[in-house]
C-alpha positions as CSV (number, residue, x, y, z in Angstrom):
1,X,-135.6,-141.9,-5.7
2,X,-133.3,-145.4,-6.2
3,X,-133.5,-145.6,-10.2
4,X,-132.2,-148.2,-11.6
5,X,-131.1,-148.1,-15.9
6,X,-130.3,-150.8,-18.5
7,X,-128.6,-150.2,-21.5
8,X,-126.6,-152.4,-23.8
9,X,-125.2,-149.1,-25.3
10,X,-122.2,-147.6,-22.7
11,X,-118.6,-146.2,-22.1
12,X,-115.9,-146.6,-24.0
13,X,-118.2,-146.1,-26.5
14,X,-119.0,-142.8,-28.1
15,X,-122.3,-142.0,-29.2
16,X,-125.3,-140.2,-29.0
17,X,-127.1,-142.8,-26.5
18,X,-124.0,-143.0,-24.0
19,X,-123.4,-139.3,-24.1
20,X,-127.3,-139.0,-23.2
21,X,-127.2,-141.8,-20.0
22,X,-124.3,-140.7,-19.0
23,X,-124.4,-137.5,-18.8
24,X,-128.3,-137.7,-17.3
25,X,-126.9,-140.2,-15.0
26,X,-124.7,-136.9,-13.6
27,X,-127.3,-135.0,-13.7
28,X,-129.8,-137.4,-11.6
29,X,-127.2,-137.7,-9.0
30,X,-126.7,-133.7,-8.6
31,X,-130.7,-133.7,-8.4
32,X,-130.2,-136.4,-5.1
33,X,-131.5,-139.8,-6.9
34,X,-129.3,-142.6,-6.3
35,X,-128.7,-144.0,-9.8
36,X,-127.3,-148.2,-10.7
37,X,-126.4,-148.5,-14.0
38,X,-127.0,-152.2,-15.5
39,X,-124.6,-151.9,-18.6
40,X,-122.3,-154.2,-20.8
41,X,-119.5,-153.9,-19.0
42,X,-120.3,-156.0,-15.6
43,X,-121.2,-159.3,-18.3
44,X,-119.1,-161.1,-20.3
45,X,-118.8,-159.6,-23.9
46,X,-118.1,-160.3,-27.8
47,X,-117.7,-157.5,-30.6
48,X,-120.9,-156.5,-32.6
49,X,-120.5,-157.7,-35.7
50,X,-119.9,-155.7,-38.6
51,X,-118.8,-153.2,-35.7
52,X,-116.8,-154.1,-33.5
53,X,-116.4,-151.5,-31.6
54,X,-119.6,-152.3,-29.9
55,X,-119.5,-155.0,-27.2
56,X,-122.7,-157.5,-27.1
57,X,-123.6,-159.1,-23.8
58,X,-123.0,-163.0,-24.2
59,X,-123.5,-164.3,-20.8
60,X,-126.9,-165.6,-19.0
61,X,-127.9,-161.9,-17.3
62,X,-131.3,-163.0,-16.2
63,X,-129.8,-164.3,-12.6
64,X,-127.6,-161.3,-12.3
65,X,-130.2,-158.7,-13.5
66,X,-133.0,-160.3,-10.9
67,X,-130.2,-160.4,-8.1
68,X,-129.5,-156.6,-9.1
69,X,-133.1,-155.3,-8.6
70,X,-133.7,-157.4,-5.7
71,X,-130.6,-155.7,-3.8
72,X,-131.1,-152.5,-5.2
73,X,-135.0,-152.1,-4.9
74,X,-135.7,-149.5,-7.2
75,X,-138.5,-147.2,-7.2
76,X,-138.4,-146.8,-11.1
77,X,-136.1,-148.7,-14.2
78,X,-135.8,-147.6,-17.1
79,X,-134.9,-150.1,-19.8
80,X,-132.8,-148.0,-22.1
81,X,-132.0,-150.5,-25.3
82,X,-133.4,-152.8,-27.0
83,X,-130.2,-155.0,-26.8
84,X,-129.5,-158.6,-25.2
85,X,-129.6,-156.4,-21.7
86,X,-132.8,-155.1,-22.4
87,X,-134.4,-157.9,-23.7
88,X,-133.3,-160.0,-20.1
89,X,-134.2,-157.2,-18.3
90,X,-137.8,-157.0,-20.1
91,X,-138.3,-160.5,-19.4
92,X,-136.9,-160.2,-15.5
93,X,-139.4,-157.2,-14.5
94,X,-142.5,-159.1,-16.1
95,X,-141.0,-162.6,-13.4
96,X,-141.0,-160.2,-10.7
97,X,-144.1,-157.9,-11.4
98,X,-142.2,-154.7,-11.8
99,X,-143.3,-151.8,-14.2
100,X,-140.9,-149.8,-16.3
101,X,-140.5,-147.1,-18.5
102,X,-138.3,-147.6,-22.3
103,X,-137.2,-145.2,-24.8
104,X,-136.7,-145.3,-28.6
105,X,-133.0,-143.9,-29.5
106,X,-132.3,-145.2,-32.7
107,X,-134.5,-146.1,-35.6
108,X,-133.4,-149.7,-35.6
109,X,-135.8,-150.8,-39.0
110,X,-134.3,-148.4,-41.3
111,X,-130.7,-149.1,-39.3
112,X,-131.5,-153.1,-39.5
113,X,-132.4,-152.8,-43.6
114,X,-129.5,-150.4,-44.3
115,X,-127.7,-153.0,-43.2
116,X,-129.1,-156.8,-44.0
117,X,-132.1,-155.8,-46.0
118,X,-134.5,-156.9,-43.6
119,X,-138.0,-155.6,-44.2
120,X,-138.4,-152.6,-42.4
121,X,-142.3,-153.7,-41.2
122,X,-140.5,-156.8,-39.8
123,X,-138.4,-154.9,-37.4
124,X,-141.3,-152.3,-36.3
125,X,-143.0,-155.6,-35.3
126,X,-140.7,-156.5,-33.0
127,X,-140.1,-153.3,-31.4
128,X,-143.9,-152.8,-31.2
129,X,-143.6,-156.2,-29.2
130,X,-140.6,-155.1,-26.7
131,X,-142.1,-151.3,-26.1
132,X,-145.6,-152.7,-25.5
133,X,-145.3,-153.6,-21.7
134,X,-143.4,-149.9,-20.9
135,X,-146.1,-148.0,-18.9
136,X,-144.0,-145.3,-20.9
137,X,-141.8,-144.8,-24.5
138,X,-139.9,-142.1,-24.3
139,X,-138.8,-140.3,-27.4
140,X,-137.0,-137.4,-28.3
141,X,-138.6,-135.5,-31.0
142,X,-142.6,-134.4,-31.7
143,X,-141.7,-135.5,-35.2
144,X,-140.6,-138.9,-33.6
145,X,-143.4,-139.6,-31.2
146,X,-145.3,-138.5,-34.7
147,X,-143.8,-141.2,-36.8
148,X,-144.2,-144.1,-33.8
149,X,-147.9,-143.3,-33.4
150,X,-148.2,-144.0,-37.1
151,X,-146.6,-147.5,-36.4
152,X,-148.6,-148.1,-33.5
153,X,-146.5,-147.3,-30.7
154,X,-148.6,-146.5,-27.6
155,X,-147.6,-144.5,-24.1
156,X,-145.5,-142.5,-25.9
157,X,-143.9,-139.6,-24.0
158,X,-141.8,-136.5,-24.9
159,X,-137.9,-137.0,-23.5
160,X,-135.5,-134.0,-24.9
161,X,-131.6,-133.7,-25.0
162,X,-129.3,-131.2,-24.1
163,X,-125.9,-129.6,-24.8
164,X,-122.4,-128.9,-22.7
165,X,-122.8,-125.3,-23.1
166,X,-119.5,-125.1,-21.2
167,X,-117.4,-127.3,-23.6
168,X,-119.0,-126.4,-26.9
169,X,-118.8,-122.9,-27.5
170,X,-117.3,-120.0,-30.3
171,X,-113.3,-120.0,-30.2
172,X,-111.1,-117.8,-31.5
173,X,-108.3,-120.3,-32.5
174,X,-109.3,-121.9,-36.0
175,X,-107.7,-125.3,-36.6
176,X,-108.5,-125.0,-40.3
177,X,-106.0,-121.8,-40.6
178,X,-104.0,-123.1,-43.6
179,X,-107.0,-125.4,-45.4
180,X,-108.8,-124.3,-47.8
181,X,-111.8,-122.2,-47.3
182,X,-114.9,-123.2,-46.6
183,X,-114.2,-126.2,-44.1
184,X,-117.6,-128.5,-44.3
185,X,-117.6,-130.7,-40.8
186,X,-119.2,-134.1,-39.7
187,X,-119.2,-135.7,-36.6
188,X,-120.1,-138.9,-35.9
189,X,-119.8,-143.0,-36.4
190,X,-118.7,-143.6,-40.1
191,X,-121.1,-146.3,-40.7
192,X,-123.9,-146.9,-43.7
193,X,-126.8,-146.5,-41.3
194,X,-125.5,-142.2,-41.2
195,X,-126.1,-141.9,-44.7
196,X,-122.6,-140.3,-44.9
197,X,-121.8,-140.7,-48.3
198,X,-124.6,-138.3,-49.3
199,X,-122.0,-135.9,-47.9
200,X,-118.9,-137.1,-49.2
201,X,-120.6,-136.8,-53.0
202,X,-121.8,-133.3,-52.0
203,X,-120.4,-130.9,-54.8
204,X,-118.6,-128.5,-52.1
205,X,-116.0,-125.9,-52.8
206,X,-114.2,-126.3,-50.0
207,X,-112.6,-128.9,-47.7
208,X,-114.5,-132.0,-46.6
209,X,-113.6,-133.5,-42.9
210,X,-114.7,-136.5,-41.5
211,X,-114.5,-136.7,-37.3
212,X,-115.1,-139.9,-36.1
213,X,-114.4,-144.2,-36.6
214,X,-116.7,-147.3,-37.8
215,X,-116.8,-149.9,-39.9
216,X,-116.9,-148.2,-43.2
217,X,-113.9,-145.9,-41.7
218,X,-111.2,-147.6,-44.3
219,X,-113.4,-148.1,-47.0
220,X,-114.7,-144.6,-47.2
221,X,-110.5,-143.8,-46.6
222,X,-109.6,-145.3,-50.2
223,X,-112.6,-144.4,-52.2
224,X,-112.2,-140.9,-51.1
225,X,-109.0,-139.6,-50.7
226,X,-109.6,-135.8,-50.7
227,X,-111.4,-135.8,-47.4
228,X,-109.8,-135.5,-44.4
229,X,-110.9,-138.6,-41.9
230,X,-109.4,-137.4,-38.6
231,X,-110.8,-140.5,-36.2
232,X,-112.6,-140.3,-33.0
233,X,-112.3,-137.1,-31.1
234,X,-113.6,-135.9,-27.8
235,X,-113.3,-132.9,-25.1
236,X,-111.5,-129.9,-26.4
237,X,-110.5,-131.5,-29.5
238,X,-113.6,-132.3,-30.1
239,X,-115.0,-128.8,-29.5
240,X,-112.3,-127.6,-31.4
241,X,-113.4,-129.1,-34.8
242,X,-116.8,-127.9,-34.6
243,X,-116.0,-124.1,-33.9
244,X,-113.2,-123.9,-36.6
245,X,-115.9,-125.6,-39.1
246,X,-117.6,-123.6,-41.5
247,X,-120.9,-125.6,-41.5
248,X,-121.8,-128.9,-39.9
249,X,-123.7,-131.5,-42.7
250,X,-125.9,-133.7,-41.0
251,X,-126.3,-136.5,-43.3
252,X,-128.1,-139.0,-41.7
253,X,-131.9,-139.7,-41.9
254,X,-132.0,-142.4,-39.3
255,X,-131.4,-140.3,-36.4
256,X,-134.1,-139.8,-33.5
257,X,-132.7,-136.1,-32.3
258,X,-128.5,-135.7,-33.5
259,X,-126.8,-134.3,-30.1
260,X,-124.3,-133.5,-33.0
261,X,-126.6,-130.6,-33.8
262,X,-127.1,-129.2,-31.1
263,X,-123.4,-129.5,-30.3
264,X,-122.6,-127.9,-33.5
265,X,-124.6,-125.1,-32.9
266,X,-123.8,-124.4,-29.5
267,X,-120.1,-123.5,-31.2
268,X,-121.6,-121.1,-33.7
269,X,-121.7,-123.3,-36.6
270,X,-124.9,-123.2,-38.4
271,X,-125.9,-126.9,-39.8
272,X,-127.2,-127.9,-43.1
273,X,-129.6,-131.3,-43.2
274,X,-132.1,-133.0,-44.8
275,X,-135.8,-132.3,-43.7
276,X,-136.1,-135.4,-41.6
277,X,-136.9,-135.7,-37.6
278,X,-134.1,-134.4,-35.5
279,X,-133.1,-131.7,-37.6
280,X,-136.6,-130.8,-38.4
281,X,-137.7,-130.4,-35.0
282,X,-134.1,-128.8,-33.6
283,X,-134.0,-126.3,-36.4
284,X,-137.2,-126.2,-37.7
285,X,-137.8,-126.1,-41.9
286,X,-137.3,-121.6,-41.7
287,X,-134.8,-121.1,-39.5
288,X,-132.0,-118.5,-38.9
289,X,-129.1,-121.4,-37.6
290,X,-129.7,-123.9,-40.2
291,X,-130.3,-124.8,-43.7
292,X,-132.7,-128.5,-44.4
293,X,-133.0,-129.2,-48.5
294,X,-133.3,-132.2,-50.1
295,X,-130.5,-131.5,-51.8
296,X,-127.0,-131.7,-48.9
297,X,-124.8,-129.1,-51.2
298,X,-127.7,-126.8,-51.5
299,X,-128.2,-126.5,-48.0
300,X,-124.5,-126.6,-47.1
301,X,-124.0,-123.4,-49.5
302,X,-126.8,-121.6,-48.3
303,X,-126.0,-122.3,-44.1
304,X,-122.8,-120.3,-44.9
305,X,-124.8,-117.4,-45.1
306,X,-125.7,-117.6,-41.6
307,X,-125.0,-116.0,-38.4
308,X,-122.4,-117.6,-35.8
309,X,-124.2,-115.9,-32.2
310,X,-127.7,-116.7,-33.6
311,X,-126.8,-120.3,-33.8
312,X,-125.3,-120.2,-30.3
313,X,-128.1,-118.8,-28.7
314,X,-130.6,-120.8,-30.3
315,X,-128.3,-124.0,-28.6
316,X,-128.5,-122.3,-25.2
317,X,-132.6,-123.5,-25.2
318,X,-131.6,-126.7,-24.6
319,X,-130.4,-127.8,-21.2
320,X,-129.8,-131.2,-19.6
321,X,-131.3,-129.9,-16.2
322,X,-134.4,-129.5,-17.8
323,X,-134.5,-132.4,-20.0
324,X,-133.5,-134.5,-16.6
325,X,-136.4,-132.8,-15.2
326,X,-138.7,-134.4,-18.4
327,X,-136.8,-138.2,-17.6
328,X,-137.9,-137.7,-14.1
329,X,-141.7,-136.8,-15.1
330,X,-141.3,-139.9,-17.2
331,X,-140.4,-142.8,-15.0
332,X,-143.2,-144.8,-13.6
333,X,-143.1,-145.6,-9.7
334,X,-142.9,-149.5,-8.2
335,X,-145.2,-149.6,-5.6
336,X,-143.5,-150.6,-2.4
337,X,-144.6,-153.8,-1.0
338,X,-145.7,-153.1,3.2
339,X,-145.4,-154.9,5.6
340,X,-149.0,-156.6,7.2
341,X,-151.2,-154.3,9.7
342,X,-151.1,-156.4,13.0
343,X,-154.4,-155.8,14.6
344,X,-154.5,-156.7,18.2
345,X,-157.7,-157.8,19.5
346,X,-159.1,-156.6,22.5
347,X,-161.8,-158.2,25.0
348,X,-164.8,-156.4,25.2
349,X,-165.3,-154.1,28.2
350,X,-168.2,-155.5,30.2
351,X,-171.6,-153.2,30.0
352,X,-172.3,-150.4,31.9
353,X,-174.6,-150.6,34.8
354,X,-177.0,-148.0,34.2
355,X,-177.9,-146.7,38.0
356,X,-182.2,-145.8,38.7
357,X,-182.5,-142.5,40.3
């Protein structure tokens, strides 16, 4: 099929949603779809703000976007974000008459009040509103799809993530040789939506590192200067910080699924998080590769009890060929407009002579 994606959310930057697109985008094209992206980087640009290192679309896009869809003549989009892209693209399908699918990566409410203090019923309102035309929501988790029927989300359909088994994996080589023991690990953006300073208050006897940038990155720097803040990593660097880890603390309560979990895992490193969706439903509340307590420390101290190969074959469930395969299932198919039947019109033969005998 011709499948056509818009997101506002794509490379250079490094998150859970580009990771996602991009790497399903790979995996769409080794499947034999023909896949355009419609992303931030063919549009004029500004920096977020308050994070700047995302880049919001400034420029009319309606024009473009239409122009896009009529060259392109997809069988099925897929409106990714919720951004200025998706938003014109929303408003484009509904112009032309085209259906299309969404999904729901980040809970923007509790994101939106973290930051502003906007009512968190406010922002569900609007979402409600921008979801409510997709013939189908796609979202990560059960506990997700749980939460957004409880809001009054409708079409709602199950969409999983996978792991680079190949990249994340056990190592021998231990970057944390010389520091001291046990090495607690997080990965991802240092922002206030990620909860992270319920793990940088964590009583912990150990060392504390911090793999990744934001906007609290220099903040967080001087009001805690026993943990290490190593920036944004990626590859075998990357991959090299989560096998040498210790344990991976998940923080954040905001998240949708946390491909940092799975990618922790997949290098042997049991995880310890709160009980919330994404951890709940990739670990599960009595598992063998994780620890979930209300309390961060407690389940930090007891997820260094656990086994390293359980944790990597529990990762190993979790493959972007099938979770492709669910996208796929997903999408919702433009019909294709045919050309007119030309009937041709013939006389009428003349009646038979019917012959006595």
């Amino acid at each position: 099929m011709k499948i056509l994606i818009v997101s506002d959310a794509w490379l250079p930057q490094i998150n859970g949603v580009v990771r996602t697109l991009s790497t399903t985008k790979k995996v769409l094209e080794s499947m034999g779809h023909e896949v355009k992206m419609i992303t931030p980087d063919l549009f004029h640009t500004v920096p977020c703000p308050t994070y700047p290192e995302i880049q919001l679309v400034i420029s009319p896009t309606g024009s473009k976007i239409q122009k896009e869809i009529e060259t392109f003549q997809p069988d099925c989009i897929h409106i990714s974000t919720e951004g200025p892209l998706g938003l014109s693209a929303r408003r484009i399908c509904r112009k032309l008459n085209k259906i299309f699918t969404t999904s729901f990566h980040t809970k923007f409410p509790e994101y939106v009040h973290a930051r502003f203090g906007v009512p968190i019923s406010w922002t569900y309102s609007l979402l409600r509103w921008f979801h409510g035309l997709s013939k189908r929501v796609m979202v990560a988790t059960a506990s997700m799809r749980s939460e957004l029927e409880g809001q009054g989300f409708n079409n709602l359909a199950y969409w999983s993530r996978g792991v680079d088994i190949d990249l994340f994996h056990p190592r021998e080589y231990n970057i944390f040789a010389d520091e001291k023991r046990p090495v607690a690990v997080y990965v991802g953006r240092v922002a206030v939506e990620k909860n992270i300073e319920a793990f940088l208050d964590m009583d912990f006897e150990g060392s504390k590192y911090v793999v990744g940038s934001g906007p609290q990155l220099e903040q967080l720097q001087q009001k805690y200067p026993d943990v290490h803040f190593v920036g944004s990593k990626s590859g075998e660097e990357l991959a090299s910080y989560y096998a040498s880890a210790d344990v991976f603390v998940f923080p954040s309560k905001t998240d949708t699924f946390g491909l940092v979990l799975l990618e922790a895992l997949a290098s042997g490193t049991p995880v310890a998080a709160y009980p919330v969706p994404g951890p709940i439903d990739i670990i599960g509340k009595d598992s063998p590769v994780g620890c979930l307590d209300e309390d961060l420390a407690t389940a930090a101290r007891n997820a260094l009890k656990l086994d390293a190969s359980q944790c990597r074959q529990h990762a190993l469930k979790y493959s972007w060929q099938s979770c492709t395969q669910q996208f796929v299932k997903n999408l919702a198919i433009n019909k294709k407009i045919s050309a007119p039947r030309v009937t041709i019109k013939r006389k009428p033969k003349p009646p038979m002579l019917k012959l006595e005998s």
